[in-house]
C-alpha positions as CSV (number, residue, x, y, z in Angstrom):
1,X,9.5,4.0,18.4
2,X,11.6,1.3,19.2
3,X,12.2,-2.1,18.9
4,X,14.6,-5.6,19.3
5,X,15.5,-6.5,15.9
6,X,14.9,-10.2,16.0
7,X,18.6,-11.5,15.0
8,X,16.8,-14.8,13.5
9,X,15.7,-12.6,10.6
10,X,18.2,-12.8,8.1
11,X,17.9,-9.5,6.4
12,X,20.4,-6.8,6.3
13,X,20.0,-4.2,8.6
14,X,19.6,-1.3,5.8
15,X,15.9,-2.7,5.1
16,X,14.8,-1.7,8.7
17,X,15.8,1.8,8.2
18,X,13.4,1.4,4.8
19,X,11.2,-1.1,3.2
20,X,10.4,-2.5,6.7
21,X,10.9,1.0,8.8
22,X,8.7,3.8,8.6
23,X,8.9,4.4,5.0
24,X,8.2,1.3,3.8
25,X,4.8,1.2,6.7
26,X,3.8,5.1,5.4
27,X,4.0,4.0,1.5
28,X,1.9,0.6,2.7
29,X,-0.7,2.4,4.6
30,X,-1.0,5.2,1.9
31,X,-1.4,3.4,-1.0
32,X,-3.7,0.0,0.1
33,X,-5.4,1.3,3.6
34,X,-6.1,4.7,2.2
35,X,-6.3,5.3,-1.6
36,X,-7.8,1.3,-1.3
37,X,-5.0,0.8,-4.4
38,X,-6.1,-2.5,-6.5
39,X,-5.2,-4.1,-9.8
40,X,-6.0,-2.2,-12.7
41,X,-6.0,1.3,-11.2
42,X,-3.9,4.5,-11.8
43,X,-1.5,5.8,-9.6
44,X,0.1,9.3,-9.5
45,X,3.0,9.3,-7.4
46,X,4.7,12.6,-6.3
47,X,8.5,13.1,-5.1
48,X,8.4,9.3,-6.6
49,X,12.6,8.9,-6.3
50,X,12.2,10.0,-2.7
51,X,12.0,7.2,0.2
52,X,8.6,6.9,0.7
53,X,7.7,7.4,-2.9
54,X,9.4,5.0,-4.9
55,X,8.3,2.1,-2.3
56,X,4.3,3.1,-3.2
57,X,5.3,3.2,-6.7
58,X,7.0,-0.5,-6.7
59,X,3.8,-1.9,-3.9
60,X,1.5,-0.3,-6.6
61,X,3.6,-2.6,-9.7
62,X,3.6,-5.3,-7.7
63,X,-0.5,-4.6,-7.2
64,X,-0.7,-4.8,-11.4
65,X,-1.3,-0.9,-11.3
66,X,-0.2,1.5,-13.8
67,X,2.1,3.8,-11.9
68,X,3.1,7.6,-13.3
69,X,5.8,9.1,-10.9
70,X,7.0,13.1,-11.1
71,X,11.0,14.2,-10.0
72,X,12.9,17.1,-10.2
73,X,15.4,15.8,-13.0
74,X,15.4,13.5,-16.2
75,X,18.3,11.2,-14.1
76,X,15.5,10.7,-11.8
77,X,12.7,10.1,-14.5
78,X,15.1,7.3,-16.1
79,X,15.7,5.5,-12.9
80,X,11.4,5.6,-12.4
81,X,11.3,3.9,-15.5
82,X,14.2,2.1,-16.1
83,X,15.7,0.4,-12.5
84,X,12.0,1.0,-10.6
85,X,9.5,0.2,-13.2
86,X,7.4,2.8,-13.4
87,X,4.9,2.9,-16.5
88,X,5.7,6.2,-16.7
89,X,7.2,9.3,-15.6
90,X,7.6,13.3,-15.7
91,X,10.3,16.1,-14.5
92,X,8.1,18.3,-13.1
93,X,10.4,21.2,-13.0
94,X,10.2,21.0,-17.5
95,X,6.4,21.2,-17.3
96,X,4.6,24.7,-17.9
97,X,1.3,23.3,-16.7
98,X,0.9,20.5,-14.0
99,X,-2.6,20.0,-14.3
100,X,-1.8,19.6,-18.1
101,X,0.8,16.5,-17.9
102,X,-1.3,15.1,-15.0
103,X,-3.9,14.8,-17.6
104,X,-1.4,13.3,-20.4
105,X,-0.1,11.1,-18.1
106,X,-3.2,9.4,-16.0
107,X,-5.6,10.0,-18.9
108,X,-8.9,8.1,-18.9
109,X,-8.2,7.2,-15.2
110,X,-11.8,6.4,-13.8
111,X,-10.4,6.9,-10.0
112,X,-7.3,7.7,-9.8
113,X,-5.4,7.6,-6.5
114,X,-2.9,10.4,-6.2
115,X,-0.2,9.9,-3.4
116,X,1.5,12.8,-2.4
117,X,4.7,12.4,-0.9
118,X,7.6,15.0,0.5
């Protein structure tokens, strides 16, 4: 797909590659047109530090839900928690049992929505 960039929009170009490209439209769709994502709920995000992922993990925030994210490293964990704001977050590659720390971590969710992202 493409489209004129409208040069009255003063934005750098970097956020049409993301937030206002496709990964920014895939992480909106996939957390508010299909999990229905509203205050209050509980939100698993996989591959969170990955494009598409970290964008539904700072929509959902900005929604006033409580966002759990999984990556591959602790590097990636901190920045969830510290830079993004994640409530919390998991390396998945120190867990023996994913079912397990999806339980610690999204406990007493009523209706969770789980986004999984690659």
């Amino acid at each position: 797909m493409l489209r004129k960039l409208d040069p009255e929009i003063d934005l750098p170009l970097s956020y049409h590659a993301g937030v206002l490209g496709i990964s920014g439209l895939t992480a909106y769709a996939g957390l508010f047109e299909i999990c229905k994502a509203k205050k209050g709920d509980k939100v698993f995000v996989s591959a969170a530090c990955g494009s598409v992922g970290n964008l539904v993990g700072q929509y959902a925030k900005l929604s006033g839900c409580y966002v759990v994210g999984c990556a591959g490293s602790r590097d990636k964990v901190a920045l969830l928690k510290e830079k993004l704001g994640f409530d919390d977050a998991f390396n998945y590659k120190e867990e023996t049992d994913l079912n397990s720390a999806l339980a610690r971590h999204c406990a007493a969710a009523e209706h969770p929505c789980l986004i999984r992202t690659l």
